[in-house]
N, C-alpha and C positions, 0 to 999 in steps of 0.2 A: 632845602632839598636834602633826603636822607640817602646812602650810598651804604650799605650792608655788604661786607665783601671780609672771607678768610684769610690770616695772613700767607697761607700759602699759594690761593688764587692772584695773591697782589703780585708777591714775587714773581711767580710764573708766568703773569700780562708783561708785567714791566722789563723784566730780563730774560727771560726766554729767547732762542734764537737758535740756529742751523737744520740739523735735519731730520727728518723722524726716522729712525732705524731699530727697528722690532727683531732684527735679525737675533739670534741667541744671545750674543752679550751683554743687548740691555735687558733679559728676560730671566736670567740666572739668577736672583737668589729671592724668587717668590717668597716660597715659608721659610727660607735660610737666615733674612732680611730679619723678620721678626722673630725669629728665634733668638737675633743675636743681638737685639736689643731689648728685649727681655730677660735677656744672661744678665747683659752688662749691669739694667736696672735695678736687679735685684742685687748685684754685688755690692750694692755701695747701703751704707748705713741708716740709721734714722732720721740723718740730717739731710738725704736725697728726699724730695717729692718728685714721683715719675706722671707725667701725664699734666704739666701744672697748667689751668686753665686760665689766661691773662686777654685782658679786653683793652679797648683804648675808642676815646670819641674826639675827632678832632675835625674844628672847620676852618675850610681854607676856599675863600673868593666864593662863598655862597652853598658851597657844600659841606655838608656833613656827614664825615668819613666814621662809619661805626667796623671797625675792624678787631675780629678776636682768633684764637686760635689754642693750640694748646704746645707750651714744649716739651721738647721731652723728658727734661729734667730741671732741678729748681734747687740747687746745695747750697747750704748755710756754712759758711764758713767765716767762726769767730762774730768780727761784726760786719762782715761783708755778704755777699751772696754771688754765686755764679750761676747763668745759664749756661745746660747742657746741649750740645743737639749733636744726636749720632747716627752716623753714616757707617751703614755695612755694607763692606767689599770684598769680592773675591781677587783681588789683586795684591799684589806682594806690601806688605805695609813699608818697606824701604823705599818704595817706589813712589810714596804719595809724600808731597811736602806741606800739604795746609794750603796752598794759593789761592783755591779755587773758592771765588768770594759769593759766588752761587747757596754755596755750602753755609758761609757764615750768616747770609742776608736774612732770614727766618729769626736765626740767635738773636741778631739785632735789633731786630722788632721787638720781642720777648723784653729783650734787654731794657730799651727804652722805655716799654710798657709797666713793665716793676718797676725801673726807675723814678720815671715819673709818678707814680702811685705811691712809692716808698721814700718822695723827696733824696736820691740821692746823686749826688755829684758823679760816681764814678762805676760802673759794674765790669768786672771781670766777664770772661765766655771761654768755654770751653768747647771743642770740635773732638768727639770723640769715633773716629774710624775704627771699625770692629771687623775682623775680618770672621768671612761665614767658616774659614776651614776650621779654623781650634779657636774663634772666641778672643782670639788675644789682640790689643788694644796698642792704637797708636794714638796721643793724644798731643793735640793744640793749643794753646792758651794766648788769649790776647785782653788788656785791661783796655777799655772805652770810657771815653769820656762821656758823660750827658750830654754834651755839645754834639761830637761827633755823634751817637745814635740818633739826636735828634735831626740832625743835617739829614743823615741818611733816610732815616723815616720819610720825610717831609720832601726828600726830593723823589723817592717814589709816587707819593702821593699828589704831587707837582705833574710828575710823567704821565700819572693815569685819571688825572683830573678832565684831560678836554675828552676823555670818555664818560669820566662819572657825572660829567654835564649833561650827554645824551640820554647814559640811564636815569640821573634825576630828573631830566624833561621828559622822557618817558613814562614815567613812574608818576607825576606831576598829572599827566594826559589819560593814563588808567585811571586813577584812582578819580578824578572828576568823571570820564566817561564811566566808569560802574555806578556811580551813585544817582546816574541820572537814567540807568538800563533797567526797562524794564521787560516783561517775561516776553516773549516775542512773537505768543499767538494772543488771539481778542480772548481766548476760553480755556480754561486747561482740560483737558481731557478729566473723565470719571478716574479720579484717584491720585492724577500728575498733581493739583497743589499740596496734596496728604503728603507723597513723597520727598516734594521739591522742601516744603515746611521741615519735614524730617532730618532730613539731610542738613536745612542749614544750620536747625535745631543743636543737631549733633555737634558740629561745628563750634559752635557758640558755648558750648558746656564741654569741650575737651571730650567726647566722647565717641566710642565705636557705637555703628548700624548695622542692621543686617535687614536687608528690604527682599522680602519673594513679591514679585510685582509682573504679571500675567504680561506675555506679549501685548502690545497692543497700547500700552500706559504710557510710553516713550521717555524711557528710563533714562536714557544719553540725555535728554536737554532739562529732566530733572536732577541729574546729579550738577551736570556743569553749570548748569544757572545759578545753582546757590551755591556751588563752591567759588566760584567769581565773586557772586556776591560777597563772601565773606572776606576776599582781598579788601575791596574799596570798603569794610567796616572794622579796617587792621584788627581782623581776627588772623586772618593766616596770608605767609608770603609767595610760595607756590606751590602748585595743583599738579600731583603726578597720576594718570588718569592711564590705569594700569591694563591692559588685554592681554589676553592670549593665544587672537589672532589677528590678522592684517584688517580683516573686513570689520572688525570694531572700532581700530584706530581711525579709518575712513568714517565711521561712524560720528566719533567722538570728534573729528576735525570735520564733518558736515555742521556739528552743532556751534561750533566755534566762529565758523563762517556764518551761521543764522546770527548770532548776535553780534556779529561785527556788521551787519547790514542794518542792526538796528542802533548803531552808533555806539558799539563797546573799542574801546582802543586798548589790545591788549598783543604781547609778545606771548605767540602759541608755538609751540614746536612738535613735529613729529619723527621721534627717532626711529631712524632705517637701519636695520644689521648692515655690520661693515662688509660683507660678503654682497648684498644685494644694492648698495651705495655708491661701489669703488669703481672709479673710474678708470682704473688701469685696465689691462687686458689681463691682471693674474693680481689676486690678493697676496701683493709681497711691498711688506711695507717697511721699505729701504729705499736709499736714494741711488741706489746702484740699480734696480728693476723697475723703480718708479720715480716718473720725472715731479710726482704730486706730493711727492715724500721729501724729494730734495731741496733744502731752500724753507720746505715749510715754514719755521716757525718764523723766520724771518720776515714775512708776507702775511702770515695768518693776521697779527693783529688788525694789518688795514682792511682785509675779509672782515673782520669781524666788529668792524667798527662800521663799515658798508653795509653791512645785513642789517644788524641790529639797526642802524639809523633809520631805513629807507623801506623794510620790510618786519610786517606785523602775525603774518601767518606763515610761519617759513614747515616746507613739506619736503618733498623727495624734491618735486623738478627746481624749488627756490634754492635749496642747499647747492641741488650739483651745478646749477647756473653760476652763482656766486664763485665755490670750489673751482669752476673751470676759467672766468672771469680773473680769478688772482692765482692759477695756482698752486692750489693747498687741496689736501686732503678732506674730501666730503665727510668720511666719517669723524674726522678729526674735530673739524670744524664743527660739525652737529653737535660734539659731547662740548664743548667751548662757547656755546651759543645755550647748551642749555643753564648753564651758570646762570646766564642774564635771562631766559624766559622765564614767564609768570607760569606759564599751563603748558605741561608737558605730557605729550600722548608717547608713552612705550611700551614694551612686552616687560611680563610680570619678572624677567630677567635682570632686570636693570634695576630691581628693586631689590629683590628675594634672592638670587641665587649667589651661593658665597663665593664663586669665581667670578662675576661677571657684573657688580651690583656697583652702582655710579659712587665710587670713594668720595669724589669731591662732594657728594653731600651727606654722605652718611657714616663716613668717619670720623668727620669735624661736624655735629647737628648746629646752625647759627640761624638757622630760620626755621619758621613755624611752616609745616608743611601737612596737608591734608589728602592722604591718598585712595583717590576710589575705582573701587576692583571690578571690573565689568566681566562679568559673566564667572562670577567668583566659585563655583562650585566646583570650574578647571583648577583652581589653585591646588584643591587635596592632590591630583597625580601626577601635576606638576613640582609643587615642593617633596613631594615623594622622588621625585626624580635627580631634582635638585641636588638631594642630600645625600644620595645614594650613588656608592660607586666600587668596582670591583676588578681583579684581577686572573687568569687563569694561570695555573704553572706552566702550561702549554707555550705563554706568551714569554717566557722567561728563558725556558727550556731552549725552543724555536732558537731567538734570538743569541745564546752561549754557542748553538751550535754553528751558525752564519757568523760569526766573526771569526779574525784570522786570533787564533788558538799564541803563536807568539808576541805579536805586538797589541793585544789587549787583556792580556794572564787578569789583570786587575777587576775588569770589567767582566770580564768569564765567573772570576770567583766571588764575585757577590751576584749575579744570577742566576748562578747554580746554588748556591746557600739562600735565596730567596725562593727556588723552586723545591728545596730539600724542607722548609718550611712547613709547605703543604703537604707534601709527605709525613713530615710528623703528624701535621694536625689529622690527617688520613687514616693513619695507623692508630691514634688516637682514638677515634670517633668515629671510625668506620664506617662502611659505604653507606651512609643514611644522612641526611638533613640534620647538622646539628647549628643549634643558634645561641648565644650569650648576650649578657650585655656587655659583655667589655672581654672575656679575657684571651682570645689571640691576637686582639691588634699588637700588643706592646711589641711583642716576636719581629712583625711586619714593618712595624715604625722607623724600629731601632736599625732594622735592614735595609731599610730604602733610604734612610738618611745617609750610612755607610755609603750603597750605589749612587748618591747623586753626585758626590765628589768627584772622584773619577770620570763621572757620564760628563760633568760639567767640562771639566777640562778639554778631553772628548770632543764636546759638541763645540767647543771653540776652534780646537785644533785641526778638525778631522774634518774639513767639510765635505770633501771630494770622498770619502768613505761609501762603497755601494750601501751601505747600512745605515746610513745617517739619518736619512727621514723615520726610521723606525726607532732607533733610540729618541730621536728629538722628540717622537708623541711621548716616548715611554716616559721621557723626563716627565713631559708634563701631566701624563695621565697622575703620576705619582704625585707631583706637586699639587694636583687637581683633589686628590686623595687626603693628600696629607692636609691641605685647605680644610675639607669635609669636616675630617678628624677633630680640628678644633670645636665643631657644633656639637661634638657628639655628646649625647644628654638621653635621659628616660625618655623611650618612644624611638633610638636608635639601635641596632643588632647587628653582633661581628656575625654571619652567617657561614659556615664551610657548608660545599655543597658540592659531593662526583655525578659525572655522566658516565654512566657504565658504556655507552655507545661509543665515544669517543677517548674514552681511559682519559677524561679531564676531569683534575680538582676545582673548584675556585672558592673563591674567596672573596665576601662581600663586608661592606659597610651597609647595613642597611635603612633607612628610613620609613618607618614604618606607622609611625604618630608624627609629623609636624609640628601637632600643636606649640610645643615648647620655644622652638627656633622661628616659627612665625610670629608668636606672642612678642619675642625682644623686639624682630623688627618693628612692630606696631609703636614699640617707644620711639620709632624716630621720627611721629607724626604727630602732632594735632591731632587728628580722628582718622579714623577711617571707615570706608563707606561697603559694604559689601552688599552686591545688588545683583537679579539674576532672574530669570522667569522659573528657575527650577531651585530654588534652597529649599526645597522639601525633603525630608522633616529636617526641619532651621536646628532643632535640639543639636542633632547632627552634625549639621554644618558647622555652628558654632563652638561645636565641642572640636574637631578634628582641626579646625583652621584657628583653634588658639581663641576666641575671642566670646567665652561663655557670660562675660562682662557686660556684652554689648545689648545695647537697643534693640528692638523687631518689630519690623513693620511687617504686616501679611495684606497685599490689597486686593479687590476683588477684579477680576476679568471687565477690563470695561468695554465690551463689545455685548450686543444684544444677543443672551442667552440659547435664544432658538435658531442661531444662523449654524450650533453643531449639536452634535449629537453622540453618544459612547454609547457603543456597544460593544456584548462579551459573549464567546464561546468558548466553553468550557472542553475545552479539548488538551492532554499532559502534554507539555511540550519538556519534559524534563528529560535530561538527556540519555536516559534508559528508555525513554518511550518513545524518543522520537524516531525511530524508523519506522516503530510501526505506524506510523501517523503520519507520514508522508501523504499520502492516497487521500485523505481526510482535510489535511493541509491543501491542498493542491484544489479542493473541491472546494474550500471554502474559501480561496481565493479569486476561485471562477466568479462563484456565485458574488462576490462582491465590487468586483470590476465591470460585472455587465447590468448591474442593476441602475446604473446611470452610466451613461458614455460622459468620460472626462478622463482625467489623468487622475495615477496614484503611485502612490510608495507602497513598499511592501517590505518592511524590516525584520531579517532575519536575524538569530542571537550568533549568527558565524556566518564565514563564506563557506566552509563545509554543509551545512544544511541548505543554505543558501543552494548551492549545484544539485545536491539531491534534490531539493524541491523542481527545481527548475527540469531538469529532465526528464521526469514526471510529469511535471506539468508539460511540457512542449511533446510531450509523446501524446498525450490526450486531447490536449486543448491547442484551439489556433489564434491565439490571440496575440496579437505584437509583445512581445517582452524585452525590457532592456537591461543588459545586467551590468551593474559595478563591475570595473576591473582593481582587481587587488591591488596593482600601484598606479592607481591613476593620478597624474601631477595635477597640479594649478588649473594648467590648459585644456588638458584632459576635462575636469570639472565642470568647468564654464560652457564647454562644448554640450556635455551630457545637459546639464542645465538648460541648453537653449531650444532641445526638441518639444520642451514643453512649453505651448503656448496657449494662448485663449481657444482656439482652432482645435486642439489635439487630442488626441485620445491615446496615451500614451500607458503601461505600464510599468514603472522599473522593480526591479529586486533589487535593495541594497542593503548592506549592513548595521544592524542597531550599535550605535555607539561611532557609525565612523563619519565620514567628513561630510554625507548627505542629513546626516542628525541634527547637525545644530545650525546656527548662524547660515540657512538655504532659505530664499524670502522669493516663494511661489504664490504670489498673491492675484485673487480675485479668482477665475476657473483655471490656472495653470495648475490647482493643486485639489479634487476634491474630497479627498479620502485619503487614510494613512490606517495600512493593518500593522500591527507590532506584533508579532510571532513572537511570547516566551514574555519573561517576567525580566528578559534583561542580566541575571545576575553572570559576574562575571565566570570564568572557568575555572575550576577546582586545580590551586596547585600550590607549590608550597610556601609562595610569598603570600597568596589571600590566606592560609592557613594560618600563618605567624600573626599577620593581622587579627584573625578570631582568634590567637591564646591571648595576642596582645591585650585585646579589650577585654576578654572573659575576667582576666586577671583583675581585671578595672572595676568587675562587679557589674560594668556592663554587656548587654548580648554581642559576643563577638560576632557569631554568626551573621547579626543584621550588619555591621559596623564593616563586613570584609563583601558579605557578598549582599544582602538585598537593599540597604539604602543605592548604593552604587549602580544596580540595575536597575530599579527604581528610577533613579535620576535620568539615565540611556530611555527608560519611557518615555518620560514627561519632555525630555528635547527635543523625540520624536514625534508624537504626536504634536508639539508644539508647531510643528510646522504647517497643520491645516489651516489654523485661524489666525493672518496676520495683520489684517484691516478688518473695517468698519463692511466693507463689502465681501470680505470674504465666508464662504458656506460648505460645509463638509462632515464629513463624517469621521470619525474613531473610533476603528475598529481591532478591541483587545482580544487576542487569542491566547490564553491559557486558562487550565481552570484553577492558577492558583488567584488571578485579578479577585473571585467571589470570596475570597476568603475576608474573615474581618481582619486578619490582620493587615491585609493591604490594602481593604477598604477604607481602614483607617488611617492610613496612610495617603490618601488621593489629596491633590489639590483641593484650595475651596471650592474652586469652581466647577470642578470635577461631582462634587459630594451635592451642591447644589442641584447639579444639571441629572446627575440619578447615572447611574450605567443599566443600561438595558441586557440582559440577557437572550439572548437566540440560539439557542444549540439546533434548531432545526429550518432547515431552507424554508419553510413557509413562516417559518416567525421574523427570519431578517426577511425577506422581501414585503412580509406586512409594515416592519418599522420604516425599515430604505423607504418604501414607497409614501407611509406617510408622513416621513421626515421632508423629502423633498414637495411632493404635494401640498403639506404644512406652507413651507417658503412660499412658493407660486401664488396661494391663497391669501398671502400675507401683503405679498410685489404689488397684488391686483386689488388689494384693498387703499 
């Protein structure tokens, strides 16, 4: 029985203990932390290795313990060697005496681990404390015997063995139940074994996928059936099974449950944000506001030795049962639990994003990991987002002015010389959009590092301060920043940018290509999967999201061609012409609503045209209309969703691109027609602008790359919504006259290009098509 575990996960099970407190002092030296052990690193000569990667295998009572890690240092000295391991502190370096055996337990391992590999009798260690203010060093030295690191070693491994009993019997119980699972319907649907073959394909040769695979193909139990499978053929050890929203992860955790009913035995997990988790009455995670925080670690491991043993598909209500059972912090717990699952359902966050992306497996990589990205075409505005972040002098300014003028002189004067900043760059570059690749960050850097000192002190001392919630974001928005900062590469932009309206500067890091920063993370995988009913054009896709390397699958619609139908009227929906087209709009949406009673969407390219249209239309026509509200929650959704039933004959007006576009599954006559007003592309302004120099530059069409693949895409999700089963029938109907053009004719899905788009620019042409589209079906039903 094999036990794969990092040497910092061991120490952290084994000796961990009291309470979790997130309050400001354990949060203070985010990028301070690595700054100053990157000083230190480079200080030291040729005979330092920083980063030294040391492994060890050892079996004890039937298990084999494979544990590796990296330390942080590796110095030759003479004929001896020491390991380094450095701890940076914002606290007085007088004040720290070495005690604390937390700190040396990591060394130790390292220690051992050279040792042993290097036959030697004795190794030196060194504890180097770096403090974040000025860099300067307070240092520990202790000489070890081989005896003693190995006592130590062995008695951890002693401590965490009647657990790594459970995981090897666990592990033991997968890997025979995969080898004996098979796919879990009697037939794969038209195109599911191409995929499912693809994907494990991938898998097996180290490689990236990119699959456009038509609703209807049942893309969730094609990726996760052969990425299981490729656990029980130790190809890969676990499956991060990535979304970008809730109703996928349900998705992806209905497929997991299909093959645990056909006898898979496997630990699945689905991670829930700590904000929708928490069991407290307020996300404050302290043992002074929260009784789930106090105590934790001391309690956690029996949680998590209870989960793990006794539960194999752990969700939102298993986690917080457990959490409430002993305790412990649900969210806490969850991230602790994922260590030990095989298949992990989370948001593309926990991967991708450089604040917020699971350390313990992607700082240290020890396992072969295969991640696939569902519904992957969200990833481009999300790692856009991701990577992107900005400040106004307004927020600078504000804040110099609200604090008390004598007891924060220090803090005053680095947010008025952060706000005087933007003023240079202002004067500079004058009231216009100007962008670089690089040259004002350094100005900003060098000035926020200055401000954190002080804020830090500050945010220790000052809690009771009326200002204190508003520096405390500001720390972190800046640390959030300065995080950024280290990604930044070709395809990123320092942006200055005034509102004449508001006399505000601001100041961006921009993200505006991915590709580069998505690309690295793909190295911490085995393969990866990217799958979606819309990667059209894949060129595209595969170009912005980093992975021009990869496989492509394209498969056809497997649903019986004549159950829809495209149609197009050629009518400017561009936005010089759309007023006068209202009248025109409005008529050609009568005519399409009443030519069968049923329910329909109607997506407009804004909520602005969206209400023109609508008042128009409800001045002339009487027909039920329901419209999108601009901030509709969750609840809100579900509700609107529910008027549509087999029974109704409902209309809505919603917006293309928003939360009725995609992932809404109106199947059978709750849905039978969908118009899309406009080509989709997004609003002219001057982040899509940057985007078209950005590409232009690249030799390829900015143009398409900022605004028409992207509206393009807002189509194809929307329409996607008429045909979602085998029984479902309907119509699509395209309204601009740019769809005739060949450029986006050549641009349509397969199955789009197959099925033809019908042109009707005149009321007796769409009620000849409508009428013998549906007549068609009926004649088909009664055959």
């Amino acid at each position: 029985m094999v036990v794969r575990i990092s040497v910092r996960n061991l120490i952290e099970f084994v000796m961990r203990s009291g309470d979790i407190d997130n309050r400001f002092r354990d949060n203070a030296r985010m990028i301070e932390g690595i700054r100053a052990h990157q000083t230190i690193q480079k200080k030291y000569g040729d005979n330092y290795k920083s980063e030294y990667s040391l492994k060890n295998t050892t079996n004890i009572d039937g298990v084999e313990f494979k544990v590796e890690g990296r330390a942080d240092g590796l110095i030759k000295e003479k004929d001896s060697y020491v390991i380094d391991e450095i701890k940076s502190t914002n606290r007085l370096l007088s004040e720290i005496d070495g005690s604390n055996r937390l700190h040396w337990a990591q060394a130790m391992c390292y220690a051992y681990f050279f040792a042993l590999d290097n036959k030697l009798d004795r190794m030196n260690i060194t504890l180097t404390y770096v403090s974040v203010e000025d860099y300067s060093t307070k240092i520990f030295r202790e000489e070890f015997t081989f005896e003693d690191l190995k006592n130590f070693y062995f008695d951890l491994l002693y401590e965490y063995l009647n657990f790594s009993k459970i995981l090897a019997k666990n592990k033991e119980n997968r890997d025979v139940s995969i080898k004996e699972l098979d796919f879990p319907y009697k037939e794969y649907r038209k195109g599911q074994r191409k995929m499912a073959v693809a994907v494990y394909t991938a898998i097996l040769d180290s490689k990236k996928l990119f699959v456009d695979a038509p609703t209807g193909i049942g893309k969730t139990i094609s990726t996760v059936f052969p990425s299981i499978k490729s656990i029980g053929e130790d190809l890969s050890d676990k499956i991060f099974y990535l979304t970008s929203k809730n109703t996928q992860s349900k998705e992806a955790l209905k497929s997991v449950k299909i093959l645990e009913n056909q006898g898979l035995f496997i630990k699945a997990l689905s991670i829930t944000s700590k904000e929708k988790i928490c069991l407290n009455d307020e996300v404050k995670c302290n043992p002074v506001d929260c009784p789930f925080a106090k105590g934790h670690f001391d309690r956690v491991n029996d949680a998590l030795k209870d989960i793990i043993d006794n539960e194999e598909i752990m969700d939102f209500d298993t986690i917080t049962s457990y959490a409430e059972k002993h305790r412990v912090c649900p969210f806490e717990l969850e991230l602790d639990i994922s260590t030990y699952a095989d298949f992990i359902i989370c948001d593309y966050n926990y991967v991708f994003n450089p604040n917020t992306y699971l350390k313990r497996f992607f700082d240290e990589v020890i396992d072969r990991y295969v991640f696939l990205i569902d519904e992957s075409h969200n990833l481009v505005e999300r790692a856009r987002d991701m990577y992107s972040f900005g400040f106004s002098n307004r927020r600078f300014l504000d804040l110099a002015e609200k604090l008390n003028k004598k007891k924060y002189k220090t803090i005053i004067k680095y947010l008025e010389q952060i706000a005087d900043s933007f003023e240079v760059l202002y004067n500079k570059y004058g009231k216009k959009l100007y962008y670089s690749q690089r040259d004002p960050i350094e100005d900003f850097d060098s000035k926020f590092i200055k401000l954190l000192k002080p804020l830090q002190k500050y945010l220790v001392e000052e809690r009771e301060d009326e200002n204190y919630d508003d520096l405390l974001n500001l720390f972190f928005d800046i640390n959030k920043f300065l995080k950024i900062e280290e990604y930044y590469t070709n395809g990123f932009y320092s942006v200055v940018s005034y509102d004449e309206n508001i006399d505000e500067k601001i100041f961006e890091i921009k993200c505006i290509d991915p590709s580069l920063v998505l690309a690295d993370t793909y190295k911490n995988a085995r393969s990866t999967v990217f799958f979606s009913a819309t990667l059209s054009p894949m060129i595209y896709f595969a170009k912005i999201l980093g992975a021009e390397d990869s496989l492509k699958l394209r498969l056809d619609m497997p649903f019986d061609q004549s159950n829809f139908t495209l149609f197009n009227r050629e009518i400017s929906t561009r936005y010089k012409d759309r007023n006068n087209n209202v009248v025109h709009i409005s008529e050609t949406i009568n005519e399409f609503i009443n030519s069968k009673q049923g329910n329909y969407f109607i997506f407009f390219p804004s909520y602005s045209y969206l209400e023109d249209v609508y008042e128009d239309y409800k001045s002339r026509f009487d027909d039920e209309i329901i419209v999108q509200d601009r901030f509709m929650n969750e609840k809100g959704t579900n509700k609107f969703l529910k008027q549509f039933d087999t029974d109704s004959a409902k209309t809505a007006f919603v917006v293309l691109g928003g939360i009725f576009s995609e992932g809404v599954d109106l199947v059978g006559d709750r849905l039978i027609g969908s118009m899309i007003i406009s080509v989709g592309m997004p609003g002219v302004s001057n982040e899509r602008n940057l985007i078209k120099t950005h590409f232009d530059k690249q030799g390829l069409s900015g143009f398409d790359y900022s605004y028409t693949y992207p509206g393009l895409n807002k189509v194809y999700q929307a329409a996607g919504r008429v045909i979602r089963s085998d029984n479902d029938k309907g119509i699509i109907y395209l309204v601009d006259d740019r769809f005739n053009q060949y450029k986006y004719r050549s641009l349509y899905p397969k199955h789009w290009k197959n099925k033809g788009v019908k042109i009707v620019n005149e009321t007796k042409d769409f009620n000849k098509e409508a009428d013998k589209f549906w007549e068609g079906l009926v004649e088909k039903k009664e055959k």
